[in-house]
C-alpha positions, 0 to 999 in steps of 0.5 A, a space after each residue: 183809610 187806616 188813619 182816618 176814624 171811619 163809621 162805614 165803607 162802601 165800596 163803589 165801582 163806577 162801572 153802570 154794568 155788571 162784569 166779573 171782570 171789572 166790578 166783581 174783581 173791584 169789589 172782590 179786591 176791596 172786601 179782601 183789603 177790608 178783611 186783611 186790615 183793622 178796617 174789617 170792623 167797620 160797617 161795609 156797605 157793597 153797591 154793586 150795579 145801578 144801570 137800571 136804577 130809575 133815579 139813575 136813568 132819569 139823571 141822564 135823560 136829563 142831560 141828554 134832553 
């Protein structure tokens, strides 16, 4: 990522639940990257859970029916 000329970061864990074992761990890993590098004045965005969000649910009950 430090080759590249980035606007923004954002830091995705693809876990649809919330567990500090996995997504917070993931994200805690990723801010401290962010911090430790040149990376750290690029504008970073944290998405965190997203099991409940209502696009979300609709996409797969759509491919379920």
């Amino acid at each position: 990522m430090l080759s590249f000329s980035l606007d923004k970061i954002i830091l995705l864990p693809l876990c649809a639940q919330f567990s500090t074992t996995t997504t917070g761990l993931a994200c805690n890993a990723g801010k401290k990257i962010i911090r430790s590098t040149k990376l750290e004045k690029v504008a970073c965005k944290y998405t965190c859970c997203y099991y409940d969000n209502k696009r979300f649910i609709e996409a797969h009950t759509e491919l379920l029916l």
